[in-house]
C-alpha positions as CSV (number, residue, x, y, z in Angstrom):
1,X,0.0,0.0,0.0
2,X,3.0,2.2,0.8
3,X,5.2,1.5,-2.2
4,X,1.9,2.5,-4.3
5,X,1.3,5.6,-2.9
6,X,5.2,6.5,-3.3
7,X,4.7,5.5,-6.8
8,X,1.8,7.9,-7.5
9,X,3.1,10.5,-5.7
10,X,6.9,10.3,-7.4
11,X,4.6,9.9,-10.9
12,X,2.7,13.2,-10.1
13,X,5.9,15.0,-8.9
14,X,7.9,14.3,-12.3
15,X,4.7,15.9,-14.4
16,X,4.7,18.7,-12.4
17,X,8.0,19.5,-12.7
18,X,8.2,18.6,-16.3
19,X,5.2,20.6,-16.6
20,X,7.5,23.6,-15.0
21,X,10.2,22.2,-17.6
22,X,8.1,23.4,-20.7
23,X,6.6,26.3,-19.1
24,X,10.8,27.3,-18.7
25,X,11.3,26.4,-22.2
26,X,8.4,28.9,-23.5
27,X,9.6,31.7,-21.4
28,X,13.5,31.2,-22.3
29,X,12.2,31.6,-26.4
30,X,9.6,34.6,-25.6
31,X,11.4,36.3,-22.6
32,X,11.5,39.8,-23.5
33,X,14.7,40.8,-22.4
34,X,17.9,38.8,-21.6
35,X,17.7,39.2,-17.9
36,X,14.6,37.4,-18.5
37,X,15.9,34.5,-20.3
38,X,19.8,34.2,-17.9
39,X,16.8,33.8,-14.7
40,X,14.8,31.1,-17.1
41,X,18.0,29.1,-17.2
42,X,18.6,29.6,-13.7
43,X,14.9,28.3,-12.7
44,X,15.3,25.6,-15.6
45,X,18.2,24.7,-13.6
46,X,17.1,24.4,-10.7
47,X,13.9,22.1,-12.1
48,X,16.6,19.9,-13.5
49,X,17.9,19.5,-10.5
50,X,14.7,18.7,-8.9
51,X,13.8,16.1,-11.5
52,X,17.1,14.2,-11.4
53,X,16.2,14.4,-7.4
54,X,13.3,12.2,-8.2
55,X,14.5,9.8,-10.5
56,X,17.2,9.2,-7.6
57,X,13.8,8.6,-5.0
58,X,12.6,6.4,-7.6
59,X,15.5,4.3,-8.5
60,X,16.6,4.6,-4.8
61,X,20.7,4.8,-6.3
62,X,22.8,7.6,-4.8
63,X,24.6,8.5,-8.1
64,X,21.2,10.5,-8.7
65,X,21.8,12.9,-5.8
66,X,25.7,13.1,-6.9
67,X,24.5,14.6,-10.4
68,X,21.9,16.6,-8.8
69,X,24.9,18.4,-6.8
70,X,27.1,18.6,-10.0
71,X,24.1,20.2,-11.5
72,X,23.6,22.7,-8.9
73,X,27.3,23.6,-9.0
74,X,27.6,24.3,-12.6
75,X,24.3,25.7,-13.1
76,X,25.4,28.6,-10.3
77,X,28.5,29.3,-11.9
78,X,26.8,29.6,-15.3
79,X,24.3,32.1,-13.6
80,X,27.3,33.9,-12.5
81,X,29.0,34.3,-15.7
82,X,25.7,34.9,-17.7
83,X,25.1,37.9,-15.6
84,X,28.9,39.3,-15.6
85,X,28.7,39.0,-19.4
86,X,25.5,40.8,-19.4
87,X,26.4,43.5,-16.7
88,X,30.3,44.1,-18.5
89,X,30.4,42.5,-21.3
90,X,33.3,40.2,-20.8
91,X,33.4,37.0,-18.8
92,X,36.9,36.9,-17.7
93,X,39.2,40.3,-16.8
């Protein structure tokens, strides 16, 4: 009974977030401005992260949770240099 509530729970949590995946994805090709598309990446990073999260739950393997960090590591220093490059124009001084 457990295990089948876990299942529908971690079913409805991955079409959520894929659902927040797409929604992402629309505002990265419409945003207006480029701040608007560097904070879609950031938020499309940080659903990533979430669904790599629950594949780990799922699968119940910790090599999920190890990529979910990696993830969260690159995807901040992306943010970082996204806005830097947008702010001055160069990346590296």
């Amino acid at each position: 009974m457990t295990g089948s509530i876990l299942t529908l729970a971690l079913g409805f949590a991955m079409v959520c977030v894929s659902l927040s995946i797409l929604l992402n994805l629309f505002r990265l090709w419409r945003g207006p401005t480029s701040a608007d598309r560097i904070l879609a990446v950031d938020t499309l990073t940080i659903n990533a992260i979430a669904l790599v999260v629950l594949f780990g739950i799922a699968y119940a393997t910790a090599s999920y949770f190890e990529a979910a960090l990696l993830l969260a590591m690159v995807g901040f220093v992306g943010t970082v240099a996204y806005c830097k490059f947008l702010l001055r124009g160069d990346i590296v001084e």
